[in-house]
C-alpha positions as CSV (number, residue, x, y, z in Angstrom):
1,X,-5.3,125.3,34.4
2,X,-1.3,126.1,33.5
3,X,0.7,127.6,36.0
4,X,1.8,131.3,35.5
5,X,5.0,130.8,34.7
6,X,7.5,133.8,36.9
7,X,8.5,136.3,35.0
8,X,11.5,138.9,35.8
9,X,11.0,142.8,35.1
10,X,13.3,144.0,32.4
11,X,14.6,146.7,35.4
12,X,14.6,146.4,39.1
13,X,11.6,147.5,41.4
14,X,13.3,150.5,43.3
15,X,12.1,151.4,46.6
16,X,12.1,153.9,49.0
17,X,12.9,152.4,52.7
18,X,13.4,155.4,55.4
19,X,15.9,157.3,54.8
20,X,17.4,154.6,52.2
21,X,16.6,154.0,48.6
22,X,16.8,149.8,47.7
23,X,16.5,148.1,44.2
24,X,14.6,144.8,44.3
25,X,15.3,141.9,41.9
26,X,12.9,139.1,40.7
27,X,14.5,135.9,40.2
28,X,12.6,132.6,39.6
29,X,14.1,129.6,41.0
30,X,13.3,126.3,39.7
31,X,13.0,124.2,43.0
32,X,12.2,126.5,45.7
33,X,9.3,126.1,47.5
34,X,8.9,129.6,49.1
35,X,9.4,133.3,48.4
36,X,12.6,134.2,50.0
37,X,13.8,138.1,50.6
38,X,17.9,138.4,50.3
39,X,19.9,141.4,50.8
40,X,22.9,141.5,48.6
41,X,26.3,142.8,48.4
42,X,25.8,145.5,46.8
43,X,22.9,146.8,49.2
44,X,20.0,145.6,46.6
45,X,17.5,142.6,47.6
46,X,16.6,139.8,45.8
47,X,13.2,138.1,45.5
48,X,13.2,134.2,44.5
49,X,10.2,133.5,43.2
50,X,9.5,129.2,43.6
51,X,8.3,127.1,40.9
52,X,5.0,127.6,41.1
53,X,5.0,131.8,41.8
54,X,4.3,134.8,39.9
55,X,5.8,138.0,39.7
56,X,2.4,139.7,41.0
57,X,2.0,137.3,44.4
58,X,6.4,138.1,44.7
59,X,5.8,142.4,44.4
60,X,3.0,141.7,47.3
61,X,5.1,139.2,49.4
62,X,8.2,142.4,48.9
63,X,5.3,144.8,50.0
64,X,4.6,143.1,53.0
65,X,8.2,143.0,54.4
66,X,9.0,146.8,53.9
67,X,9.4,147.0,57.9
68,X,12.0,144.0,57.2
69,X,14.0,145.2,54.4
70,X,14.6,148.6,56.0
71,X,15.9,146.9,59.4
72,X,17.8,145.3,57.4
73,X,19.6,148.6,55.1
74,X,20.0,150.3,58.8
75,X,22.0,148.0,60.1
76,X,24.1,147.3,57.0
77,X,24.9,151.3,57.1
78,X,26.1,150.6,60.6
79,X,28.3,148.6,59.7
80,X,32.3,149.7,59.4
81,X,33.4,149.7,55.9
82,X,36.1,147.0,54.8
83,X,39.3,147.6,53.7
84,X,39.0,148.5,50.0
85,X,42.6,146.8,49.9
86,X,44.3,143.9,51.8
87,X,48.0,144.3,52.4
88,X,50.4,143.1,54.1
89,X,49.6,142.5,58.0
90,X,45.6,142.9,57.6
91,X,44.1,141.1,60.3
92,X,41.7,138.8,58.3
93,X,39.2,136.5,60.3
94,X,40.7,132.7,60.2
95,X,39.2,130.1,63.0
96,X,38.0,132.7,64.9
97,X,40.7,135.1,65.4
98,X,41.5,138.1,63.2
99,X,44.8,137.0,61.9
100,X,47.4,139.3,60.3
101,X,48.8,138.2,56.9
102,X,52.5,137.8,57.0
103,X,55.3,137.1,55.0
104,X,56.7,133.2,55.6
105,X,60.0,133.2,57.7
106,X,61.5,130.7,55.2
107,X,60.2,131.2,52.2
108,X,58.6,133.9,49.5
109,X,55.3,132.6,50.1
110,X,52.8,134.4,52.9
111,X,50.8,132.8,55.9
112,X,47.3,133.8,57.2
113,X,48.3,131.6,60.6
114,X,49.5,128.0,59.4
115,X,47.9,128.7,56.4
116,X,50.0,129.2,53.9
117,X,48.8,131.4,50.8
118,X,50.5,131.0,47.7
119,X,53.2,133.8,46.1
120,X,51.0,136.7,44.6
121,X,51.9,138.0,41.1
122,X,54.7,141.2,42.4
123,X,52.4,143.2,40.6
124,X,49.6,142.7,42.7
125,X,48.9,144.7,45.4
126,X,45.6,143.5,47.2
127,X,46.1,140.4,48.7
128,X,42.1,139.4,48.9
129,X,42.0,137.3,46.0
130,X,45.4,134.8,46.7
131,X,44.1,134.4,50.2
132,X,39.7,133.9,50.1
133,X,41.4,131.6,47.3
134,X,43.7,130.0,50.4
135,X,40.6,129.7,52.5
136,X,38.0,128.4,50.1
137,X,40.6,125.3,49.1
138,X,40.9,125.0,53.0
139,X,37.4,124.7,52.9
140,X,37.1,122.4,50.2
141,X,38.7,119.7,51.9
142,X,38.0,120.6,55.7
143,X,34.3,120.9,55.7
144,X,33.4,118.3,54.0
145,X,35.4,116.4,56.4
146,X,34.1,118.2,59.1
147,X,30.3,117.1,58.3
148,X,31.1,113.3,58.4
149,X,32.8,113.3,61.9
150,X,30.1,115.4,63.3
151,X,27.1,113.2,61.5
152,X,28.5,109.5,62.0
153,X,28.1,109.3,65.7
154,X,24.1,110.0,65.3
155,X,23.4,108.3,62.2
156,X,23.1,110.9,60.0
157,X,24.1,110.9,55.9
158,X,23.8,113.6,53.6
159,X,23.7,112.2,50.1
160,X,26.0,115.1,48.9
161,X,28.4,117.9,50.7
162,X,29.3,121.0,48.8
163,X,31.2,124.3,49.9
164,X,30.1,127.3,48.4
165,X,30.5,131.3,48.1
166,X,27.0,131.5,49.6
167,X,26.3,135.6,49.8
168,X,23.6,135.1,52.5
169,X,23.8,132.0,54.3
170,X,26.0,130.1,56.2
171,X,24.6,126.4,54.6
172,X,21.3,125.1,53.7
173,X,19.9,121.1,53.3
174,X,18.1,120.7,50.2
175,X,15.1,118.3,50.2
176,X,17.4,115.0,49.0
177,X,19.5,115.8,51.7
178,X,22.3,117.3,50.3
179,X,24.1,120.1,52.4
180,X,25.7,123.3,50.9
181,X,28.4,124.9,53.3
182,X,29.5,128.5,52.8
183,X,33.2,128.3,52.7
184,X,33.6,131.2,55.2
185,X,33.1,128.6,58.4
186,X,36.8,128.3,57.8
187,X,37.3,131.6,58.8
188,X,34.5,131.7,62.5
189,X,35.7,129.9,65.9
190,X,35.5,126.0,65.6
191,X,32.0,125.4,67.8
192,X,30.4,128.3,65.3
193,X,31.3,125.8,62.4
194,X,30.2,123.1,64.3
195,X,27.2,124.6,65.2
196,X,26.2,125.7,61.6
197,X,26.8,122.0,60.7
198,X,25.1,120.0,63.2
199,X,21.5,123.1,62.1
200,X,22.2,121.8,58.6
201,X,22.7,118.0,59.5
202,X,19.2,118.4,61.7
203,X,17.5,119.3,58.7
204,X,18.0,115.9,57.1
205,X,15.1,114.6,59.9
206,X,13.1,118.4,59.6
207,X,13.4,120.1,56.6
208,X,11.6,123.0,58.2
209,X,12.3,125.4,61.5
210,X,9.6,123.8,63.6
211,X,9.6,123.1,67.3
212,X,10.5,119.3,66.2
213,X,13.7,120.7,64.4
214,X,14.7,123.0,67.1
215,X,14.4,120.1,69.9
216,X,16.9,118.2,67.2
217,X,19.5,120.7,66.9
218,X,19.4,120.9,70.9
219,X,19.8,117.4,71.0
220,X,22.8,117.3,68.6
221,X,24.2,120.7,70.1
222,X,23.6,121.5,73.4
223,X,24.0,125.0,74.5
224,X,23.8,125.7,70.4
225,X,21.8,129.6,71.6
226,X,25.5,130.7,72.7
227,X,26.2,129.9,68.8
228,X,22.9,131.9,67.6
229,X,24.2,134.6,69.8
230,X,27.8,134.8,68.2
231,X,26.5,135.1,64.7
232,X,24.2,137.6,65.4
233,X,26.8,139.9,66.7
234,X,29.7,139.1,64.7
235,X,28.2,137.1,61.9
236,X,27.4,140.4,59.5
237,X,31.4,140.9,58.9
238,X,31.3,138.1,57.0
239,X,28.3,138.1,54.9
């Protein structure tokens, strides 16, 4: 019998969630395995319907985590707003510390810390773009890095490393053991990024959140609940 292939709704499912109104988009996803709620940006969710789903089983599995997804817009409203501009002397979160971006003392280029951020255009006001840009070349090179120091000493290879601009996750380990790493670990205290590796570098032995994969990350991070603990407080000014 053919699989029913997913389908996506030409508009949004829109929702009403408290005292909160959501839109919900379908999106088919060629490898996953599971259907996976995600709130976005722009306070809508997404829905990724795996290989073998169907846009009737993904509206049920959305109806079933209503509870969930208004949690979830509640504690988003709570949040404080950013800065719709950053300027000169905006503290901006870089290893852990909300940094202010400064002018360089000998030169026309700026400096998030030691990091220096490239000249902006004169005409261009908001800073955000020159430095994420900064960060996510940091990244680039630093995670990467980062992964093979912290996976040699217990035998673990990932076949492939890759920093991303993940909206929803800190990193994820794909089934052939590649490891995606959200290039905002450059910007949490040093054990957080640690932490988020050695999760990621466990999955390469579980690929799953089972008791087995949680007595791996102890192993390879002792202590790692202190980590769990930071992100959950601090972790939603960053994605």
């Amino acid at each position: 019998m053919p699989e029913r292939a997913p389908a996506r709704p030409a508009s949004p499912l829109q929702l009403a969630l408290g005292e909160h109104t959501a839109l919900v988009w379908f999106k088919p996803h060629p490898t996953a395995r599971f259907y996976r709620l995600t709130l976005q940006r722009d306070g809508s969710f997404r829905c990724t319907i795996p290989t073998r789903g169907n846009l009737a089983d993904a509206q049920d599995f959305v109806g079933r985590h209503l509870s969930w997804m208004e949690s979830r817009l509640v504690r988003r409203s709570l949040r404080p707003l950013p800065p719709n501009e950053w300027r000169l002397g905006l503290p901006v979160w870089f290893r852990g510390v909300p940094t202010p971006i400064v002018r360089a003392p000998d030169g026309p280029h700026l400096l998030l810390g030691d990091l220096p951020i490239p000249t902006p255009d004169p005409q261009q006001h908001d800073l955000r773009i020159p430095v994420e840009r900064a960060l996510r070349n940091l990244a680039a090179t630093e995670l990467p890095n980062r992964v093979h120091v912290l996976a040699s000493p217990h035998g673990l290879s990932p076949s492939a490393i890759h920093v991303r601009n993940q909206r929803s996750r800190w990193g994820s380990c794909s089934a052939r053991g590649r490891i995606s790493l959200n290039w905002r670990l450059v910007q949490v205290p040093p054990h957080i990024r640690d932490y988020i590796i050695l999760h990621e570098l466990a999955h390469l032995r579980h690929l799953n959140h089972s008791p087995s994969f949680w007595n791996e990350v102890r192993r390879l991070c002792p202590g790692f609940e202190a980590a769990e603990s930071w992100i959950k407080a601090f972790g939603n000014q960053f994605l």
